[in-house]
Residue frames as a rotation matrix with the C-alpha (Angstrom) as fourth column:
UNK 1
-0.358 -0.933 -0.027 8.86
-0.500 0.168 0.850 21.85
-0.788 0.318 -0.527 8.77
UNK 2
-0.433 0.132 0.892 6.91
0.611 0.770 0.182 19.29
-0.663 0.624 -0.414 6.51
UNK 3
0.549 0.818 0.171 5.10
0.585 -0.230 -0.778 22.17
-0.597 0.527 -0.605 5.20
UNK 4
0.423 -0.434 -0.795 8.07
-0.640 -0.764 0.077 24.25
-0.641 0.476 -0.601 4.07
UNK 5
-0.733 -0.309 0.606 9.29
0.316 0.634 0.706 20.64
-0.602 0.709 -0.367 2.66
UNK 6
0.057 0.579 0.813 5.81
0.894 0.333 -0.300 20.79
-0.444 0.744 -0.498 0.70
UNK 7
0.694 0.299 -0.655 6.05
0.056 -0.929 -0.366 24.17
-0.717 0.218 -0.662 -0.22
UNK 8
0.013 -0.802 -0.597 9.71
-0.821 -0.349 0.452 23.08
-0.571 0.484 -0.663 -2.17
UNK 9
-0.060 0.597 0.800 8.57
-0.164 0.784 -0.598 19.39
-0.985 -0.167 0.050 -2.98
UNK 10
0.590 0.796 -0.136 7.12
0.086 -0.230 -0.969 20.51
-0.803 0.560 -0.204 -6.58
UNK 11
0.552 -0.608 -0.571 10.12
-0.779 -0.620 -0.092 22.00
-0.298 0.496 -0.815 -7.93
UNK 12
-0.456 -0.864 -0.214 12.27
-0.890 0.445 0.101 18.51
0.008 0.237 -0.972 -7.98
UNK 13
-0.887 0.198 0.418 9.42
0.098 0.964 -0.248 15.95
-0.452 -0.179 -0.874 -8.14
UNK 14
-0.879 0.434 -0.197 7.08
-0.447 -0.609 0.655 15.88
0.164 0.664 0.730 -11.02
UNK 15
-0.635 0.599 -0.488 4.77
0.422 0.798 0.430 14.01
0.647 0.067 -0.759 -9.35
UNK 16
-0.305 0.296 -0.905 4.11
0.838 -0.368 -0.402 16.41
-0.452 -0.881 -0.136 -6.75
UNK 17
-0.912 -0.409 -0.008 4.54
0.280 -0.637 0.718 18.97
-0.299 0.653 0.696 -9.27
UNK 18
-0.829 0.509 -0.232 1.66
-0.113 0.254 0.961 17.80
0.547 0.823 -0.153 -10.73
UNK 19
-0.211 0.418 -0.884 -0.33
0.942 -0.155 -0.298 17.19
-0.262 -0.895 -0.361 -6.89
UNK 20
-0.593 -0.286 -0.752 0.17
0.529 -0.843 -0.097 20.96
-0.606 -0.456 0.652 -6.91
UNK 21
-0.967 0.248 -0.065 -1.21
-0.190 -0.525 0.830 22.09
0.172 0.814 0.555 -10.12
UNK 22
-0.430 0.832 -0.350 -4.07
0.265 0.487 0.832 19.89
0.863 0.265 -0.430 -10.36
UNK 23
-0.123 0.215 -0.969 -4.72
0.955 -0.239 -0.175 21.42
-0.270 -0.947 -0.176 -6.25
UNK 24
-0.761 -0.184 -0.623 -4.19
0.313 -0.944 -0.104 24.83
-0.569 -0.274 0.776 -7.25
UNK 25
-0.565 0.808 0.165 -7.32
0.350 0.054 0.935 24.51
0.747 0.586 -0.314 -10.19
UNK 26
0.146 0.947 -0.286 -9.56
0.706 0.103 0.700 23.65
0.693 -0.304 -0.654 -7.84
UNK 27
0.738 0.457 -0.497 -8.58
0.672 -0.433 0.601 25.85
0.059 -0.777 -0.626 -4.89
UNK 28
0.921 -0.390 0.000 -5.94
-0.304 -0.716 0.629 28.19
-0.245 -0.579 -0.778 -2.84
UNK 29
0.175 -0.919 -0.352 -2.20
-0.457 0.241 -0.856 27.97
0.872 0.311 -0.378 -3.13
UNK 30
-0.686 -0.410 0.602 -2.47
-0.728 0.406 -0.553 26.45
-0.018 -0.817 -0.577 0.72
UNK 31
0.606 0.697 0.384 -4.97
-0.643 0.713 -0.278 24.26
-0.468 -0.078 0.880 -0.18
UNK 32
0.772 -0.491 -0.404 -2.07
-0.369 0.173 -0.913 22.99
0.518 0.854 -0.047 -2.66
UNK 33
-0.241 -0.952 0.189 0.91
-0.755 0.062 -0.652 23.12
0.609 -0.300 -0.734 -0.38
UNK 34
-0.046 0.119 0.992 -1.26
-0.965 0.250 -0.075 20.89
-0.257 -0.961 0.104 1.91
UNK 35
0.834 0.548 -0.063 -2.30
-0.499 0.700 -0.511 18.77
-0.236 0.457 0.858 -0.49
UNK 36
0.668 -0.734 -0.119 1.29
-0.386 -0.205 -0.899 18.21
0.636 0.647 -0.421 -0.89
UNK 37
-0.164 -0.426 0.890 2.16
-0.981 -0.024 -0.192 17.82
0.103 -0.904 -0.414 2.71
UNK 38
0.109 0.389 0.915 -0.14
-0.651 0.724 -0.230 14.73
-0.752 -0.570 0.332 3.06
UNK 39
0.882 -0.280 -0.379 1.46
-0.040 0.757 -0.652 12.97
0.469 0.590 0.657 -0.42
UNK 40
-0.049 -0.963 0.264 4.73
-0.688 -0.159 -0.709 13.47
0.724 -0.216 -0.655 1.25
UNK 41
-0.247 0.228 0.942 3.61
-0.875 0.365 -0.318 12.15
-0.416 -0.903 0.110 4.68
UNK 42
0.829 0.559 0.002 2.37
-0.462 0.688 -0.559 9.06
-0.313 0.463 0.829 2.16
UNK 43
0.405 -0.822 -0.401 5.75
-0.394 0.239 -0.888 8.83
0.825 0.517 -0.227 1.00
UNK 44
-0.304 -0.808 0.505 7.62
-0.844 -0.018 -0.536 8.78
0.442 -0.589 -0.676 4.09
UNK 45
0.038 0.499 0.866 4.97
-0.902 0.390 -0.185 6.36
-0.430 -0.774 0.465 5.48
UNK 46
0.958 0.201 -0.206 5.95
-0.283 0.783 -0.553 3.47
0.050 0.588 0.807 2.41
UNK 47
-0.044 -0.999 0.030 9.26
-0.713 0.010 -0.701 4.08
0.700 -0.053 -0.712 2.72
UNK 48
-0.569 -0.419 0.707 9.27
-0.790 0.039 -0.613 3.21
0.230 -0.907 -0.353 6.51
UNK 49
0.396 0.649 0.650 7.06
-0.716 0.661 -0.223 0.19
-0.574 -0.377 0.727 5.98
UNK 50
0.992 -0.101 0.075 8.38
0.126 0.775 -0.619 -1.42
0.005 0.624 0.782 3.12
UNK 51
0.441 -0.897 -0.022 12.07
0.438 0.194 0.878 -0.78
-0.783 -0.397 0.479 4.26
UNK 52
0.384 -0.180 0.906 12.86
0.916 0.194 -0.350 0.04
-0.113 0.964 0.239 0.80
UNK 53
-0.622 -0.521 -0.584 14.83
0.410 -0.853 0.325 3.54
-0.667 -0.037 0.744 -0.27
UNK 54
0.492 0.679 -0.545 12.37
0.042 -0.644 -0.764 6.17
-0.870 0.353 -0.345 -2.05
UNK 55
-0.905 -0.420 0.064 12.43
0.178 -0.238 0.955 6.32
-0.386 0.875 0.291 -6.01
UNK 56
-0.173 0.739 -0.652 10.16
-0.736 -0.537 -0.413 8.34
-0.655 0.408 0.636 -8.29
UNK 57
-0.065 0.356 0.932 8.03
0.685 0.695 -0.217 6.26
-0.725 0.625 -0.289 -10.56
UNK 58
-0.849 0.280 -0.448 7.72
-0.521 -0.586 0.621 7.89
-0.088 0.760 0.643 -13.81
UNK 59
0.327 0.942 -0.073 3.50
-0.657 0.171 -0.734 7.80
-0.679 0.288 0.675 -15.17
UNK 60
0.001 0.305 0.952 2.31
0.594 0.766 -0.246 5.04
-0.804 0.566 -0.181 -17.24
UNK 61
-0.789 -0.614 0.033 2.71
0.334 -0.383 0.861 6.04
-0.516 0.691 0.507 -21.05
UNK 62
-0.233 0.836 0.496 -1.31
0.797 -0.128 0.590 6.12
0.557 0.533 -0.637 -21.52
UNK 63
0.460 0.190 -0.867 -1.63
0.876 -0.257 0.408 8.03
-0.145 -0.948 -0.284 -18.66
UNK 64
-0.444 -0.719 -0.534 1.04
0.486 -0.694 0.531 10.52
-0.753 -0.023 0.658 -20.22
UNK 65
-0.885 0.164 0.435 -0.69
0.375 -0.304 0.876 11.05
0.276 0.938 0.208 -23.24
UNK 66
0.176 0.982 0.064 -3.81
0.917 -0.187 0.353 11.38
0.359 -0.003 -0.933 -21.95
UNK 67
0.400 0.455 -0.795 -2.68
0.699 -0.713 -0.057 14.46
-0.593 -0.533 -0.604 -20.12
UNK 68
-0.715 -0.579 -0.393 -0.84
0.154 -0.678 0.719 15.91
-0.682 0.453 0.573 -23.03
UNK 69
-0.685 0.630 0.367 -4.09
0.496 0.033 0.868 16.07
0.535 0.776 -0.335 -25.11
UNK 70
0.373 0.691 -0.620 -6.05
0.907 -0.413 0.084 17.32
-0.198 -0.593 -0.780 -22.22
């Protein structure tokens, strides 16, 4: 189940989005989806410590630029 989450994940979270790509360079498209699985499993695992409801951070603005020049 967590993997078919990671396998949709990408599409509505540009942070993962971005997990994915930057996974799929270097290797396999399951080397990606996994890599994906275990930021999720990171997510779920702050949530449930810090009590707090899940919200996307948006990137730092240097941090944006830098990959829009890359």
């Amino acid at each position: 189940m967590l993997v078919e989450a990671a396998k949709l994940a990408p599409r509505w979270n540009p942070q993962l989005a971005a997990v994915h790509a930057r996974e799929l360079e270097r290797g396999n498209r399951n080397r990606a989806t996994m890599a994906v699985a275990r930021k999720l499993v990171a997510y779920l695992l702050a949530v449930d410590k810090s009590g707090q409801p899940f919200q996307i951070r948006s990137a730092p603005a240097a941090e944006t630029e830098a990959r829009a020049m890359a």
